[in-house]
C-alpha positions, 0 to 999 in steps of 0.5 A, a space after each residue: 504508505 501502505 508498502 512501508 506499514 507493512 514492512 514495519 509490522 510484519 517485519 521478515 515475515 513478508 517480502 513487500 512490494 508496492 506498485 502503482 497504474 501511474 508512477 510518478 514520485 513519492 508523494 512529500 505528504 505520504 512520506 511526512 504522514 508515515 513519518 511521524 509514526 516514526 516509520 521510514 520510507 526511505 528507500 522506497 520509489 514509485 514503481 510500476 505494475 507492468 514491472 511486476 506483473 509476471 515477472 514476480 510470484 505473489 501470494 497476496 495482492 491487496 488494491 487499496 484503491 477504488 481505480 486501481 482495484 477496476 484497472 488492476 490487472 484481473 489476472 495475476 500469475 500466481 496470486 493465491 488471494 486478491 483483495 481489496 480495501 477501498 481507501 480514498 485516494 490521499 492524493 485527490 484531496 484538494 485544499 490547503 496543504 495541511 487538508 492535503 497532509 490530513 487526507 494522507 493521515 486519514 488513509 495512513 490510519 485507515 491502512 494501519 487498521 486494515 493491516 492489523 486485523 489482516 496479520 491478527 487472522 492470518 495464522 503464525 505459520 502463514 506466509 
């Protein structure tokens, strides 16, 4: 989710990536969730870190999630900041479907906040 908000709100300004310590598909509720924002993720699949680590220069690397942020790796070549926004994970919620569907709703609306105030402090130039 939070790879497809921020393609949508930053446009070209970043080139986004996304990975995960366990890919595996794209979770059905993270895609309705986005979706009714009317951003699409299609085109995006589950990649794994171990694809990216070393292998592409970042400048940024943001974990969004309590396990990720301990099991990440703690170096990552060429990363200029690391942080860290703890968003419970959507895909632990238990319950019926649409518990299920407002759990990724809560961490949709959570990452959007987070990457508004994000881009509003970096500078026009700042890449």
């Amino acid at each position: 989710m939070a790879e497809a908000l921020l393609r949508h709100k930053a446009g070209d300004r970043f080139d986004v990536f996304s990975a995960g310590l366990e890919p595996g598909s794209v979770n059905p509720f993270a895609i309705r969730a986005v979706g009714e924002l009317g951003i699409s993720m299609e085109g995006q699949w589950s990649k794994g870190v171990k694809e990216y680590l070393g292998r592409l220069p970042v400048r940024y690397l943001i974990t969004v999630c309590d396990g990720a942020a301990k099991r990440c790796p703690a170096i990552w070549p060429g990363a200029q900041e690391r942080m860290h926004w703890s968003v419970n994970d959507p895909a632990a919620a238990p319950g019926s479907d649409e518990e299920k569907l407002e759990a990724f709703r809560k961490a949709r609306d959570e990452l959007s906040s987070r990457l508004d105030a994000w881009l509003a402090g970096l500078k026009p130039t700042q890449k």
